[in-house]
C-alpha positions as CSV (number, residue, x, y, z in Angstrom):
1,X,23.2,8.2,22.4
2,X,23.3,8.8,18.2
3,X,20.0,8.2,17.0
4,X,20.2,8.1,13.1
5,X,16.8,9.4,12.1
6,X,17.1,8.0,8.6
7,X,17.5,4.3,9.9
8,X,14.5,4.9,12.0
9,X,12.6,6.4,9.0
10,X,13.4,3.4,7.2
11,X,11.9,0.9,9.8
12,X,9.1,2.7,10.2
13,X,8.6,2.6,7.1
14,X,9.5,-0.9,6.7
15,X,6.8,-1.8,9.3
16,X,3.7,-0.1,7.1
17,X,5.0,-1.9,4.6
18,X,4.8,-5.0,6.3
19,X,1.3,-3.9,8.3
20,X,0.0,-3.0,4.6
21,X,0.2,-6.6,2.7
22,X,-0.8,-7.9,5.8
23,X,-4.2,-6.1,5.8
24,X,-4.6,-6.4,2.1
25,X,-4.3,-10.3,2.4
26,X,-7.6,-10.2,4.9
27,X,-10.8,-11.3,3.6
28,X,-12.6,-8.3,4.9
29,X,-13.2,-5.2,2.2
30,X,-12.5,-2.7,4.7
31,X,-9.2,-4.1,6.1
32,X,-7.7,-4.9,2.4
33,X,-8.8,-1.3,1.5
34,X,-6.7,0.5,4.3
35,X,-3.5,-2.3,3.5
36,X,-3.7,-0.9,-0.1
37,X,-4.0,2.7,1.5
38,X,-1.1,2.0,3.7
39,X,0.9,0.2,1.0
40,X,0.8,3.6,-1.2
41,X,2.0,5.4,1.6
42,X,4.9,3.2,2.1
43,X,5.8,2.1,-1.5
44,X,6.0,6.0,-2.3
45,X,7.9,6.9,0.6
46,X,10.6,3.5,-0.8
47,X,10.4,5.2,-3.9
48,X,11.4,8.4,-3.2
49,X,13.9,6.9,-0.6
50,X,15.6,5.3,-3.9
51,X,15.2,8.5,-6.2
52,X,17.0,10.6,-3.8
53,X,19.7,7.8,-3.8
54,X,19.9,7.6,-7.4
55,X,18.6,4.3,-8.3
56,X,16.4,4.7,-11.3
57,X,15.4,0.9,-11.6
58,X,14.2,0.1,-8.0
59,X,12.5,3.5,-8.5
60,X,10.5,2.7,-11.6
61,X,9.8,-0.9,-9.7
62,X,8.3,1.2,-6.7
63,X,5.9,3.0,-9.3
64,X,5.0,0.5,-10.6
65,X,3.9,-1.5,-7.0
66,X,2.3,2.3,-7.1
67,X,0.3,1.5,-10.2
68,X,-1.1,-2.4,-8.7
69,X,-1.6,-0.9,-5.3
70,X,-3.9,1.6,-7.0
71,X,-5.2,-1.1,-9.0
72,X,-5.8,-3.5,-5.5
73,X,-7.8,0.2,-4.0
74,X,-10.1,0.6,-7.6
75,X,-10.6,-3.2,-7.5
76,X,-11.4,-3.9,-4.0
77,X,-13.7,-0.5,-3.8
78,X,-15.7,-1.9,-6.7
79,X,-16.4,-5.2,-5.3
80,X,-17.7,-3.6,-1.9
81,X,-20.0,-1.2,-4.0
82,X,-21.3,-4.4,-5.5
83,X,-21.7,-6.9,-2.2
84,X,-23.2,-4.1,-1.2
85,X,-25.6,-3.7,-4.3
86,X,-26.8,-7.5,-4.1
87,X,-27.3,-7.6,-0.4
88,X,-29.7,-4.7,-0.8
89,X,-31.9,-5.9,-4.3
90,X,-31.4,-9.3,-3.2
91,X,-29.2,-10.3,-6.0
C-alpha cells in the first residue's frame, strides 16, 4: 500500500477549507468566528503549499484571502462585543 502523505495533506487540508466557509456562513458569532479561525489555518497552509511550488500569483491571492479572513475575525469579534453591549444596557 503507497500512501502519498502530500495528497493526504492536501485533503485534509482541503476539508478545513471547506469546514471553515461553512461555519463562517452560520448566523451564530461563535461558529463564523472559529470558520474564520479555521479558514486562516487552511488558506496559509494553500499558501505556503503554492510558495514551495513556485507560484507567486496563487500565493499573493492566498495572502490576500489571509488579509479578508482576518478582516471576517476583527469584524465578526466586534459585532459580538457590541450584541453583547446592548443586551446588557438595554440598547
Amino acid at each position: 500500500m503507497n500512501v502519498d502523505i502530500y495528497f493526504i495533506y492536501n485533503c485534509i487540508i482541503m476539508i478545513l477549507s471547506v469546514s471553515g466557509a461553512f461555519l463562517a456562513s452560520s448566523a451564530r458569532h461563535r461558529h463564523r468566528f472559529f470558520g474564520y479561525i479555521i479558514w486562516l489555518i487552511s488558506n496559509g497552509a494553500i499558501a505556503l503549499n503554492f510558495w514551495i511550488d513556485g507560484n507567486l500569483p496563487m500565493t499573493l491571492t492566498f495572502i490576500i484571502y489571509e488579509i479578508f479572513n482576518i478582516r471576517g475575525v476583527w469584524s465578526n469579534t466586534s459585532n459580538e462585543i457590541k450584541i453583547k453591549i446592548k443586551k446588557r444596557f438595554g440598547c
